[in-house]
Biopython code that builds the backbone (N, CA, C, O; Angstrom):
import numpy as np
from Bio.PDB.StructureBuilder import StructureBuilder

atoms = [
    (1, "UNK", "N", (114.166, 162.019, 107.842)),
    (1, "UNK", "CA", (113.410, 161.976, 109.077)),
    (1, "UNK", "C", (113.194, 163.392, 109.622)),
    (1, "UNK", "O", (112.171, 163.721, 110.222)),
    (2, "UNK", "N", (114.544, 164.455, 109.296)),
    (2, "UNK", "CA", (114.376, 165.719, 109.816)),
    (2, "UNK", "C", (112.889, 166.094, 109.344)),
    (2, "UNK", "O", (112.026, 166.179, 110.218)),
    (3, "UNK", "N", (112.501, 166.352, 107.820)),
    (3, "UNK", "CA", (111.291, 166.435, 107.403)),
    (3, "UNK", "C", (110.286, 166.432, 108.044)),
    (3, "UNK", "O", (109.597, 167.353, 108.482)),
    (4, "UNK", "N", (110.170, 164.985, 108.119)),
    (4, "UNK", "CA", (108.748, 164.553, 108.898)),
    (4, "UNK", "C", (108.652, 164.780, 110.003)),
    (4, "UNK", "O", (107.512, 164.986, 110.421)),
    (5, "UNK", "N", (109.540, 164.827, 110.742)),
    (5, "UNK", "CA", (109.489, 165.237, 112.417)),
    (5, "UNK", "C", (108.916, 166.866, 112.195)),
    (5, "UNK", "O", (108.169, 167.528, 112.915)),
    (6, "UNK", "N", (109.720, 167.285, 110.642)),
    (6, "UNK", "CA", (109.078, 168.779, 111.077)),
    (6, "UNK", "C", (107.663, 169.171, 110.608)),
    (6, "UNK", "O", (106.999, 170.015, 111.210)),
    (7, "UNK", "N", (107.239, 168.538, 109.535)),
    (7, "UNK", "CA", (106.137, 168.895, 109.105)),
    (7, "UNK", "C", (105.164, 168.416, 110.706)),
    (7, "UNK", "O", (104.356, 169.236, 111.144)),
    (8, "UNK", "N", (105.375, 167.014, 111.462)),
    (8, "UNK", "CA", (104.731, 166.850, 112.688)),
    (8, "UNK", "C", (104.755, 168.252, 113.529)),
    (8, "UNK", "O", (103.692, 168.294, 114.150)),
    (9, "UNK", "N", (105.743, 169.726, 113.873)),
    (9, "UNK", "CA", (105.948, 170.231, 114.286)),
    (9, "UNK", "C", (104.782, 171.162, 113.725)),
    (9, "UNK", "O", (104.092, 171.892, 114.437)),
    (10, "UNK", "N", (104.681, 171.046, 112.533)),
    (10, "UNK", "CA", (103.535, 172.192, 112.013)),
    (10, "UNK", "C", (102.516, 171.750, 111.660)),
    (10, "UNK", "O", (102.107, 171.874, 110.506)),
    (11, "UNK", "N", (101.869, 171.115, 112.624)),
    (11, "UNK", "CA", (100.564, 169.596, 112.588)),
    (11, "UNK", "C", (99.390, 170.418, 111.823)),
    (11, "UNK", "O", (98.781, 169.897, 110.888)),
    (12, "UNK", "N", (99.090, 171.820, 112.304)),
    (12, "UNK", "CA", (97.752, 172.098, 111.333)),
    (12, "UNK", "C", (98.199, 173.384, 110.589)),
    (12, "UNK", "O", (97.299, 174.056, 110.085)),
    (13, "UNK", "N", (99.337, 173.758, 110.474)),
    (13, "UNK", "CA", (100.174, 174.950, 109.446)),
    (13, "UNK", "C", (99.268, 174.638, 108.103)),
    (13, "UNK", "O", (99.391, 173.520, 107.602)),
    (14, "UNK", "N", (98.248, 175.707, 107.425)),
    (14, "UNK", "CA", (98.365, 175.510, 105.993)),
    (14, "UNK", "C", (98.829, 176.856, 105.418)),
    (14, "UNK", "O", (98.603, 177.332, 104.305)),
    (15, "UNK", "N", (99.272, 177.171, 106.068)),
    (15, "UNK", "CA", (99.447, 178.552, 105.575)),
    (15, "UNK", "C", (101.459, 178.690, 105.067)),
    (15, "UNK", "O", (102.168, 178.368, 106.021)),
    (16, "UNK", "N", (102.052, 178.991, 104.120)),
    (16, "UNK", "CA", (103.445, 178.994, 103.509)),
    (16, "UNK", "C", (103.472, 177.991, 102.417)),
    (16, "UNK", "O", (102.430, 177.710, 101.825)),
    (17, "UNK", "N", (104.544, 177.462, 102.133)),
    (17, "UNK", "CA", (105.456, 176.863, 101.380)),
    (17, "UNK", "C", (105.929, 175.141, 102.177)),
    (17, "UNK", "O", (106.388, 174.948, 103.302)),
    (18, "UNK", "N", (105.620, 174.185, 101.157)),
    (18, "UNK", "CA", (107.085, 173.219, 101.521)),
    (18, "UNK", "C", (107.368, 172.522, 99.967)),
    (18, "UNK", "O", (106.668, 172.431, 98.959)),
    (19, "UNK", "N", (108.451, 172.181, 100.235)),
    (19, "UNK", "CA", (109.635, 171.948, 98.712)),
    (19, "UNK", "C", (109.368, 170.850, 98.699)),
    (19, "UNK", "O", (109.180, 170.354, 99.810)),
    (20, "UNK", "N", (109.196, 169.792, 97.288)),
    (20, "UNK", "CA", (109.171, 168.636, 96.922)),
    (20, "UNK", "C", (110.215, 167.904, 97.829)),
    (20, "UNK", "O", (110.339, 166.692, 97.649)),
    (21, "UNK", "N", (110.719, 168.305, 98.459)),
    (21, "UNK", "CA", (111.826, 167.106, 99.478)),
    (21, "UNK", "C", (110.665, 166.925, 100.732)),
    (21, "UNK", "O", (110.243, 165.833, 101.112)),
    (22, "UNK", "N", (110.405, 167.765, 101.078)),
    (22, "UNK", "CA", (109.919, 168.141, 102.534)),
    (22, "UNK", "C", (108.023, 167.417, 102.614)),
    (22, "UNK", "O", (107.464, 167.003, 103.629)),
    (23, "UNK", "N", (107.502, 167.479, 101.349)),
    (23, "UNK", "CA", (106.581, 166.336, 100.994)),
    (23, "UNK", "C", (106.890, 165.354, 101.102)),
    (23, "UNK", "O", (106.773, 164.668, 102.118)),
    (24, "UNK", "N", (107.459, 164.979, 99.870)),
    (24, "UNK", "CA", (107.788, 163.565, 99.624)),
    (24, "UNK", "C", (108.882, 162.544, 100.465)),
    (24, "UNK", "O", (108.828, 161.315, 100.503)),
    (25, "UNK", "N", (109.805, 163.359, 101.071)),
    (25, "UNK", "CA", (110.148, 162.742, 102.739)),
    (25, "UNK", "C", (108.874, 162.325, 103.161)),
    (25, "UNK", "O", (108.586, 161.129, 103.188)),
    (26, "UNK", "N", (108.024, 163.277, 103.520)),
    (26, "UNK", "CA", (106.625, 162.878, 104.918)),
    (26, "UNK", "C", (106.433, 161.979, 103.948)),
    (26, "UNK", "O", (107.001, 160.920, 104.216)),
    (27, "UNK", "N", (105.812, 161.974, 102.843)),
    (27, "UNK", "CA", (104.866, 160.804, 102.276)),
    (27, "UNK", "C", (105.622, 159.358, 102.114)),
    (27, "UNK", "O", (105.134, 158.242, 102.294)),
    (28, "UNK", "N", (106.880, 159.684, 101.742)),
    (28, "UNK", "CA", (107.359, 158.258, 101.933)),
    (28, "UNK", "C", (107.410, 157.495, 103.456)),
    (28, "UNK", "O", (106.963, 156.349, 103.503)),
    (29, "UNK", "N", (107.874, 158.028, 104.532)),
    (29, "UNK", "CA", (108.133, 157.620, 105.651)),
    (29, "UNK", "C", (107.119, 157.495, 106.235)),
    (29, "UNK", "O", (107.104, 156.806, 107.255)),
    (30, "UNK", "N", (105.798, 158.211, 105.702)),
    (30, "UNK", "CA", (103.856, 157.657, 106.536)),
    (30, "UNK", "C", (103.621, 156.601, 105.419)),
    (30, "UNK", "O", (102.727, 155.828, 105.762)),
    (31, "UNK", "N", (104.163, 156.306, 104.128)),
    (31, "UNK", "CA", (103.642, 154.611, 103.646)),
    (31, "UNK", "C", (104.308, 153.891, 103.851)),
    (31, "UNK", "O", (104.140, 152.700, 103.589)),
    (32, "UNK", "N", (105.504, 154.485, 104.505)),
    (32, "UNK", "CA", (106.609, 153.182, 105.403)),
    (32, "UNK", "C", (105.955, 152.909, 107.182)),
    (32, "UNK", "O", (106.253, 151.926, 107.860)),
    (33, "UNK", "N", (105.334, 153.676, 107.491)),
    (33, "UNK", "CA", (105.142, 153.382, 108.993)),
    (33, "UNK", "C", (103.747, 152.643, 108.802)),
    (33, "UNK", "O", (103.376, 151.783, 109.602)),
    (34, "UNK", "N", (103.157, 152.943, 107.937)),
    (34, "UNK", "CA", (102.181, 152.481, 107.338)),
    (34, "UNK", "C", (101.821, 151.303, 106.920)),
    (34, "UNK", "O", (100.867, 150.555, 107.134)),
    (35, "UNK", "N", (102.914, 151.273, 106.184)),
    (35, "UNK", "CA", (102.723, 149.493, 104.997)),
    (35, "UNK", "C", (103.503, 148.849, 106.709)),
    (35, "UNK", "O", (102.767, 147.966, 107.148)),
    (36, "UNK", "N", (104.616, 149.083, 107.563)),
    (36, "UNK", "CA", (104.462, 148.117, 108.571)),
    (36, "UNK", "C", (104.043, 148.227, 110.108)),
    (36, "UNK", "O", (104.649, 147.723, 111.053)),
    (37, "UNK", "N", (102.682, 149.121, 110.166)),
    (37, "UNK", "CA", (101.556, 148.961, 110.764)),
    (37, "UNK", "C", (100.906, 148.190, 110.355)),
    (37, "UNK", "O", (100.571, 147.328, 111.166)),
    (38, "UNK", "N", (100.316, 148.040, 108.776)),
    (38, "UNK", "CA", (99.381, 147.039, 108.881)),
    (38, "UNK", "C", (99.984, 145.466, 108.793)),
    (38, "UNK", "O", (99.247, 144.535, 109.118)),
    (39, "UNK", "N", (101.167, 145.255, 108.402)),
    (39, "UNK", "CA", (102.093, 144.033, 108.045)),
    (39, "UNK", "C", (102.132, 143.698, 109.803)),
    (39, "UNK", "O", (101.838, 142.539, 110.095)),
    (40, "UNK", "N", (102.408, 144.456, 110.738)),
    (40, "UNK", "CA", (102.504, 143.823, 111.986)),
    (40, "UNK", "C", (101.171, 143.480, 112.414)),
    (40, "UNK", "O", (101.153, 142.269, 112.636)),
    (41, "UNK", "N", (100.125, 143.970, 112.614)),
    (41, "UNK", "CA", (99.122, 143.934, 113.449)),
    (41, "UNK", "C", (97.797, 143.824, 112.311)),
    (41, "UNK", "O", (97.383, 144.764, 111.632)),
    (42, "UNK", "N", (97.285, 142.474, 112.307)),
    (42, "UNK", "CA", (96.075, 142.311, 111.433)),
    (42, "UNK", "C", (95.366, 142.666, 111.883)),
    (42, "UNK", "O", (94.366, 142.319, 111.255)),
    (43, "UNK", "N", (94.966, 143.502, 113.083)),
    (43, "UNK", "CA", (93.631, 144.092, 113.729)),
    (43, "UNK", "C", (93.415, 145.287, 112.867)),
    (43, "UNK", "O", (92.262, 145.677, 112.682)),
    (44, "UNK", "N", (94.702, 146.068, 112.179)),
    (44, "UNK", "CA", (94.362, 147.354, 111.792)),
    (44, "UNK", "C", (94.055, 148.304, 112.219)),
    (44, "UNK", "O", (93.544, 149.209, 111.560)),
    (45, "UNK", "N", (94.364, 148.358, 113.841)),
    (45, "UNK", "CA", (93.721, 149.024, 114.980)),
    (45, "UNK", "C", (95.047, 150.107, 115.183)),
    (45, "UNK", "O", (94.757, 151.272, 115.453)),
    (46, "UNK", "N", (95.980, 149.865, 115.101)),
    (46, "UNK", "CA", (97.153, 150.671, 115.170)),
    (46, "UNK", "C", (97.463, 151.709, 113.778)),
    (46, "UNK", "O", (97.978, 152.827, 113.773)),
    (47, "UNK", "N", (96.933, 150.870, 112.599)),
    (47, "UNK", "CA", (97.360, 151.585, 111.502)),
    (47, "UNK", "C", (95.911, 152.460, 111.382)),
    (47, "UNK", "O", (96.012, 153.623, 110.990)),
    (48, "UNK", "N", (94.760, 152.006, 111.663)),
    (48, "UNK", "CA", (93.735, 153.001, 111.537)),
    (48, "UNK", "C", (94.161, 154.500, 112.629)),
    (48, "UNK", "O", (94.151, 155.685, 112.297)),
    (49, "UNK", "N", (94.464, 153.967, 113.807)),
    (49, "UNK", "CA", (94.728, 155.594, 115.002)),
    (49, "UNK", "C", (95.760, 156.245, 114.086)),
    (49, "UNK", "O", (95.556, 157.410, 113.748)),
    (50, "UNK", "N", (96.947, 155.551, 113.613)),
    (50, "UNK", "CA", (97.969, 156.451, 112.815)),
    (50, "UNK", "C", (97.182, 157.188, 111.957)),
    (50, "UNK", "O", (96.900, 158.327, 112.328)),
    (51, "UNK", "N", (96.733, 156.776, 110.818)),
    (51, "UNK", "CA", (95.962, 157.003, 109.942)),
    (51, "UNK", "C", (95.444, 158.332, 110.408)),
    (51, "UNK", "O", (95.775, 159.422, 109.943)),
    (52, "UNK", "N", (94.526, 158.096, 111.459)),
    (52, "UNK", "CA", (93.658, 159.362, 111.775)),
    (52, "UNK", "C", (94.829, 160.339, 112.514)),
    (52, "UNK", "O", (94.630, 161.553, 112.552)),
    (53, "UNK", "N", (95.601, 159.973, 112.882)),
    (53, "UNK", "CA", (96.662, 161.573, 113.545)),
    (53, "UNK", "C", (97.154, 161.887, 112.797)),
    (53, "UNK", "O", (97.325, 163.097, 112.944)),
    (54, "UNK", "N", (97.843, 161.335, 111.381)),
    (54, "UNK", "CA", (98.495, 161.903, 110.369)),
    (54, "UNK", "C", (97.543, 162.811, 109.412)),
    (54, "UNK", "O", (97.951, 163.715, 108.683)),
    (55, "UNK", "N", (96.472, 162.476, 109.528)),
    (55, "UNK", "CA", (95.465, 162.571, 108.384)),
    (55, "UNK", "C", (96.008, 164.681, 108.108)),
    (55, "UNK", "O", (96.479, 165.205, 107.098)),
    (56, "UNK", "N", (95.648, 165.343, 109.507)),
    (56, "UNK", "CA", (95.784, 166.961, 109.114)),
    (56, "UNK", "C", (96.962, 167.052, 108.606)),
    (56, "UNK", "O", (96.987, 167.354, 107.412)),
    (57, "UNK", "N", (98.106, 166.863, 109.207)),
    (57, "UNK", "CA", (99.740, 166.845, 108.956)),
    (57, "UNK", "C", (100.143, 166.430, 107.577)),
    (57, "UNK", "O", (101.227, 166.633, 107.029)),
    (58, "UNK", "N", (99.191, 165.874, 107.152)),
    (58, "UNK", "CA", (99.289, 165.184, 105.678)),
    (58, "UNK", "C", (98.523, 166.015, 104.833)),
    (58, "UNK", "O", (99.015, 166.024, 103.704)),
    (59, "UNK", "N", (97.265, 166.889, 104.956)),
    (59, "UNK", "CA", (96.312, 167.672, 103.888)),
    (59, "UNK", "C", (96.787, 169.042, 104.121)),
    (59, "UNK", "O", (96.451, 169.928, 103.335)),
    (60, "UNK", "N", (97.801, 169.383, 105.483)),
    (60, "UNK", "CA", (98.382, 170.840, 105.856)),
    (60, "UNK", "C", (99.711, 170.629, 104.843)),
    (60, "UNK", "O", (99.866, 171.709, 104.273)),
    (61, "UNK", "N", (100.609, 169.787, 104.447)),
    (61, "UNK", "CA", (102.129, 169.646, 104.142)),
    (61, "UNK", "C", (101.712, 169.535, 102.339)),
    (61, "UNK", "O", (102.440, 170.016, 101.471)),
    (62, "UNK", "N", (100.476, 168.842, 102.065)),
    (62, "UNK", "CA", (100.061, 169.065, 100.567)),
    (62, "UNK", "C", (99.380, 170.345, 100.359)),
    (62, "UNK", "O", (99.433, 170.819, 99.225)),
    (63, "UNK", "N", (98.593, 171.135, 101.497)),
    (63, "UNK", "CA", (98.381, 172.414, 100.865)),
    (63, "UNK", "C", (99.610, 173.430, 100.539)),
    (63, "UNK", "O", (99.622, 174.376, 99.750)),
    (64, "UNK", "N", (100.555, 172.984, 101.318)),
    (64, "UNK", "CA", (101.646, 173.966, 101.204)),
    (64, "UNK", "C", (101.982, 173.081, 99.996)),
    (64, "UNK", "O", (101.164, 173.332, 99.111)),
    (65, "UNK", "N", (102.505, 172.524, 99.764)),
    (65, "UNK", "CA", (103.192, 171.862, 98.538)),
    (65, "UNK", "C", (102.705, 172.879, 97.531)),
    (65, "UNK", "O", (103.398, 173.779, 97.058)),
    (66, "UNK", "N", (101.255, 172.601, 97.218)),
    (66, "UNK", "CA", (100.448, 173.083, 96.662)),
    (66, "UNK", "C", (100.991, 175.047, 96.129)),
    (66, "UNK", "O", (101.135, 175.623, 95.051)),
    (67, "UNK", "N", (101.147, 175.510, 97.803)),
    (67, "UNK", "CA", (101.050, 176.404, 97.573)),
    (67, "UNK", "C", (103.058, 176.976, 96.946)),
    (67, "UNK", "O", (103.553, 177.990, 96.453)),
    (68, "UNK", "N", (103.476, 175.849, 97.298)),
    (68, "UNK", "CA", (105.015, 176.635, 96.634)),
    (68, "UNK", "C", (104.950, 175.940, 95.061)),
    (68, "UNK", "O", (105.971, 175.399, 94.638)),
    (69, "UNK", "N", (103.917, 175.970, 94.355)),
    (69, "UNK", "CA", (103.907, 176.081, 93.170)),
    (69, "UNK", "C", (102.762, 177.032, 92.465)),
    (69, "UNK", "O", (102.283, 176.880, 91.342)),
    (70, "UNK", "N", (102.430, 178.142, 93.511)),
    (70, "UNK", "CA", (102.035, 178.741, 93.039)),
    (70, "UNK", "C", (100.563, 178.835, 92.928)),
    (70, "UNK", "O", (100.028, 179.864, 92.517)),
    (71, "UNK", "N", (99.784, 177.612, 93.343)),
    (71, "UNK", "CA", (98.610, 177.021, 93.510)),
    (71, "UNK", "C", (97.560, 177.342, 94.846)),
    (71, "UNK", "O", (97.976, 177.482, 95.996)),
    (72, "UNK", "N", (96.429, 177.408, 94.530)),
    (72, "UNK", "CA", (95.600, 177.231, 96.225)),
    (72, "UNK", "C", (95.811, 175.757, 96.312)),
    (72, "UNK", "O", (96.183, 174.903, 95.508)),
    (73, "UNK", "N", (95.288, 175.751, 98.113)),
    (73, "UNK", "CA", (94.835, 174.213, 98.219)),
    (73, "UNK", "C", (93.592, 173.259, 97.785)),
    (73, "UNK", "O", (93.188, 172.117, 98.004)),
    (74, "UNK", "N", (93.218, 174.444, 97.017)),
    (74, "UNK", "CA", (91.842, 174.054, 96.612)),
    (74, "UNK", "C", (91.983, 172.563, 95.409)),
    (74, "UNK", "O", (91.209, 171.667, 95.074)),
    (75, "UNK", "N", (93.719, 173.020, 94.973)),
    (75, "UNK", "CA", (93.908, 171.623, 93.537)),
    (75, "UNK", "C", (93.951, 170.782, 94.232)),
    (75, "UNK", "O", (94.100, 169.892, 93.395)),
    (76, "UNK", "N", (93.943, 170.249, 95.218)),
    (76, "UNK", "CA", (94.438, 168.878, 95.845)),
    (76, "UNK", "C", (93.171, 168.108, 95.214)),
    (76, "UNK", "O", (93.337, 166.913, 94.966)),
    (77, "UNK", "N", (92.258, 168.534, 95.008)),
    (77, "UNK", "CA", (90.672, 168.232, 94.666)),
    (77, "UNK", "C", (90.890, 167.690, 93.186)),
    (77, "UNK", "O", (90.022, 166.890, 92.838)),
    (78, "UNK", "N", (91.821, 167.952, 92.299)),
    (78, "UNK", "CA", (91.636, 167.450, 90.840)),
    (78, "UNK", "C", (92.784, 166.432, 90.553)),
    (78, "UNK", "O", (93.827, 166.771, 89.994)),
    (79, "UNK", "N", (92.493, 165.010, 91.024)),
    (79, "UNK", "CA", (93.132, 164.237, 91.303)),
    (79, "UNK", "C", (94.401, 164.147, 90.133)),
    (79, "UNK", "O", (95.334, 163.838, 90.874)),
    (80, "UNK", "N", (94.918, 164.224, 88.911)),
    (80, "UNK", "CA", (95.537, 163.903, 88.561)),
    (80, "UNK", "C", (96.776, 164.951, 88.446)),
    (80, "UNK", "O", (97.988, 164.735, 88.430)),
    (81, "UNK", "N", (95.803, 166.547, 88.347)),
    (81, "UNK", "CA", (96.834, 167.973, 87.949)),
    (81, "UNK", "C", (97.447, 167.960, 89.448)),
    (81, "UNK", "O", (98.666, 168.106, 89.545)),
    (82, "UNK", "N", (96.685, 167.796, 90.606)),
    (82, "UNK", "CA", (97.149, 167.386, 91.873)),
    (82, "UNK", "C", (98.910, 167.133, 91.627)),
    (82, "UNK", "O", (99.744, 168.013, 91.838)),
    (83, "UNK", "N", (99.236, 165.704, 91.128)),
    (83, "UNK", "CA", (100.098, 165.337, 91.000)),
    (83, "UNK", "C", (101.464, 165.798, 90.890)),
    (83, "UNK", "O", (102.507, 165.894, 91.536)),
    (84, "UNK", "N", (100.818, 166.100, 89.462)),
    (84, "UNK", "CA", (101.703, 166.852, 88.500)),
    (84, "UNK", "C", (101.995, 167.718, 88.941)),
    (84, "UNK", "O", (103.195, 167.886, 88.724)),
    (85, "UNK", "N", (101.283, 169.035, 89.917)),
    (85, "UNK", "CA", (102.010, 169.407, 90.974)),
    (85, "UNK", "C", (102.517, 169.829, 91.891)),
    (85, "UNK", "O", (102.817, 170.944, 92.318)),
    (86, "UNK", "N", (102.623, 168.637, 92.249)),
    (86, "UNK", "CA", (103.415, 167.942, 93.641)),
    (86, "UNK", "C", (104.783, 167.323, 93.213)),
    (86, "UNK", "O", (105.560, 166.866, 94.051)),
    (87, "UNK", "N", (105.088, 167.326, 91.650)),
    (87, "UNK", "CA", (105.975, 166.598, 91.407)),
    (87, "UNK", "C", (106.944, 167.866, 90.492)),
    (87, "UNK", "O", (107.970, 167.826, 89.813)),
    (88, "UNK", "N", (105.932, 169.003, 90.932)),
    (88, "UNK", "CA", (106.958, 170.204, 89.562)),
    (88, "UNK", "C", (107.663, 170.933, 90.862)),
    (88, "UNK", "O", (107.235, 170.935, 92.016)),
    (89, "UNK", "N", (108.858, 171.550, 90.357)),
    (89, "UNK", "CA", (109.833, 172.190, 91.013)),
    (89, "UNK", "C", (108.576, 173.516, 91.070)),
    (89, "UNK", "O", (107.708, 173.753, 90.229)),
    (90, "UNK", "N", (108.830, 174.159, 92.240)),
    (90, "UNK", "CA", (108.463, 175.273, 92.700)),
    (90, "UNK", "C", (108.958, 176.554, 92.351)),
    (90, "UNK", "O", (110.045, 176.916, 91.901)),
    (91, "UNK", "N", (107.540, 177.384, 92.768)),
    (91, "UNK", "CA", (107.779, 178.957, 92.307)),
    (91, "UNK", "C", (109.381, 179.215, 92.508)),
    (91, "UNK", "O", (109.586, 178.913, 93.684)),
    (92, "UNK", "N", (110.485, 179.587, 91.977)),
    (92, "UNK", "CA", (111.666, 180.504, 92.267)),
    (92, "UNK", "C", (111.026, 182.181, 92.638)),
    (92, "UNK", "O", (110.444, 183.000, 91.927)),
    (93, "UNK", "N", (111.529, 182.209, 94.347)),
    (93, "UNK", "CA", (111.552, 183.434, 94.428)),
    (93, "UNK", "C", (110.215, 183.758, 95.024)),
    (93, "UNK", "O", (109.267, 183.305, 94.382)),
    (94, "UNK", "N", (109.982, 184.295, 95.878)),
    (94, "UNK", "CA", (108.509, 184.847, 96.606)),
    (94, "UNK", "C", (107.237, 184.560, 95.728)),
    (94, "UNK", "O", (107.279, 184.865, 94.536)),
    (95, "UNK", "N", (106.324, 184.098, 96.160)),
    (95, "UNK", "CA", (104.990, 183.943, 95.684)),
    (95, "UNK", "C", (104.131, 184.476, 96.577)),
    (95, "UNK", "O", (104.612, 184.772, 97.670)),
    (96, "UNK", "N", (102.796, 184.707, 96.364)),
    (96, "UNK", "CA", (101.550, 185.249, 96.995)),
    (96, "UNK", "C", (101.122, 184.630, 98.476)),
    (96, "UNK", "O", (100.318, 185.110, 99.276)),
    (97, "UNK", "N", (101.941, 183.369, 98.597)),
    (97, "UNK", "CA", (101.811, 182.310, 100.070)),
    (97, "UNK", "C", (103.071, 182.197, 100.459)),
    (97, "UNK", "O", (103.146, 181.387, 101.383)),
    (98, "UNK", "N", (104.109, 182.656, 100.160)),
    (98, "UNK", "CA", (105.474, 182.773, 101.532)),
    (98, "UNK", "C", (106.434, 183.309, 100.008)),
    (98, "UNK", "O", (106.315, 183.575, 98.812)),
    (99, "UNK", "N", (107.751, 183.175, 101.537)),
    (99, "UNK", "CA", (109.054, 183.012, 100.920)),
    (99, "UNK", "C", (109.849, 182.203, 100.912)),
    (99, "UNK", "O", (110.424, 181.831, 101.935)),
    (100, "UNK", "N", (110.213, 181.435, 98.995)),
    (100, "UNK", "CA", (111.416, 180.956, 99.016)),
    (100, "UNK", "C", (112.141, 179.957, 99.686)),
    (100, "UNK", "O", (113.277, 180.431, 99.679)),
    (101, "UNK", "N", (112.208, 178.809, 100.294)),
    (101, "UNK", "CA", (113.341, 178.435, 101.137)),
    (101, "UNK", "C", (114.112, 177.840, 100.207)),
    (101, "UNK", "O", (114.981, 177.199, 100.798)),
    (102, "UNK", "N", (114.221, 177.737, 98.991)),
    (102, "UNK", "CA", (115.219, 177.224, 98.186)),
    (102, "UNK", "C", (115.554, 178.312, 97.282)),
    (102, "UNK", "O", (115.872, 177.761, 96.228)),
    (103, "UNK", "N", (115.621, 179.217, 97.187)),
    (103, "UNK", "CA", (115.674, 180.241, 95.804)),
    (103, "UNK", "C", (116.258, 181.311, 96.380)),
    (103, "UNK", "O", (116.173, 181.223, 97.605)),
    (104, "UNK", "N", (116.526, 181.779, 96.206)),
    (104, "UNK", "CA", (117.616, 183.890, 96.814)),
    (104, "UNK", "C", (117.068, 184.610, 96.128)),
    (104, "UNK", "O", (116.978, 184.347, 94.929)),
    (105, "UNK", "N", (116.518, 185.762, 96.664)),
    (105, "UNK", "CA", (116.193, 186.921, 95.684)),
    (105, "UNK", "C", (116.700, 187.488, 94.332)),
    (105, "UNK", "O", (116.284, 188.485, 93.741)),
    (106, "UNK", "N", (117.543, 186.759, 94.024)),
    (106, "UNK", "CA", (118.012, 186.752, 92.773)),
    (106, "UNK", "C", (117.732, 185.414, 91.917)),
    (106, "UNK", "O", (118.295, 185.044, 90.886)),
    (107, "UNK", "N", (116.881, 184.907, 92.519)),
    (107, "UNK", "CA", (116.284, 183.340, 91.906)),
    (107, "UNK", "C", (117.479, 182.322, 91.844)),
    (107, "UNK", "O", (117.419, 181.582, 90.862)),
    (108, "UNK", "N", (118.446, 182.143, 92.597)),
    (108, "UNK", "CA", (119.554, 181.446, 92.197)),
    (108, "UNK", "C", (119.587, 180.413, 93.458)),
    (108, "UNK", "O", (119.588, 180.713, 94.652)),
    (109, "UNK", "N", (119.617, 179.059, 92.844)),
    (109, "UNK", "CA", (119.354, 178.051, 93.848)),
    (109, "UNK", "C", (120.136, 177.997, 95.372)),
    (109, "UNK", "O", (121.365, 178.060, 95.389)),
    (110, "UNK", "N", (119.456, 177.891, 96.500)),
    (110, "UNK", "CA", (120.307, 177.970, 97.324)),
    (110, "UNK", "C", (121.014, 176.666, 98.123)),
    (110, "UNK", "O", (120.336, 175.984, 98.891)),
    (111, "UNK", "N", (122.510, 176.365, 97.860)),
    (111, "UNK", "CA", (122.795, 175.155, 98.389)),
    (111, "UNK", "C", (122.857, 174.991, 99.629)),
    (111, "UNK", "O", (123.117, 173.880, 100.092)),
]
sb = StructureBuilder()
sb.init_structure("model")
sb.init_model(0)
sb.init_chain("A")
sb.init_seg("    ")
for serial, (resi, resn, name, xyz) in enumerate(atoms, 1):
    if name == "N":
        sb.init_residue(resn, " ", resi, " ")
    sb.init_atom(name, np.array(xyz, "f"), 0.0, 1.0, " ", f" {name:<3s}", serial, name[0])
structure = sb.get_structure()
């Protein structure tokens, strides 16, 4: 939940880094608020407004994804390499769009 509360904190941030936890937290917990928005309310009127406030918070937290592997946000556009990654461990160690929050200047994981 820390995650998602924070990526909400950086609602139109595309600019840095976030780590396959810090995605895939947000994305699981918006198809959980999600799948029971629309399960409660058959109007779809609640899950459509969500829908639209998450929508930046969601294309800002995948450009960064994006970008702690080294990538523009421009891949989000090639639906399948997209994926792949979003699902690969990230640059170790400074890249061209931030620094690091898992890696030490000596590339050594940080617990």
């Amino acid at each position: 939940m820390k995650n998602y509360l924070e990526v909400l904190q950086n609602y139109a941030v595309f600019k840095g880094r976030a780590t396959r936890t810090e995605y895939w937290s947000f994305i699981l917990i918006n198809a959980i608020i999600g799948w029971v928005l629309g399960v409660l309310e058959p109007s779809q009127i609640g899950y459509s407004i969500y829908s639209l406030a998450v929508l930046i918070p969601t294309l800002a937290v995948a450009v960064r994804r994006m970008h702690d592997v080294g990538k523009s946000g421009w891949y989000l556009l090639i639906p399948i390499y997209n994926f792949i990654l979003a699902v690969s461990i990230g640059d170790s160690g400074d890249n061209e769009y931030g620094v690091s929050t898992l890696y030490d200047e000596n590339g050594e994981l940080i617990d």
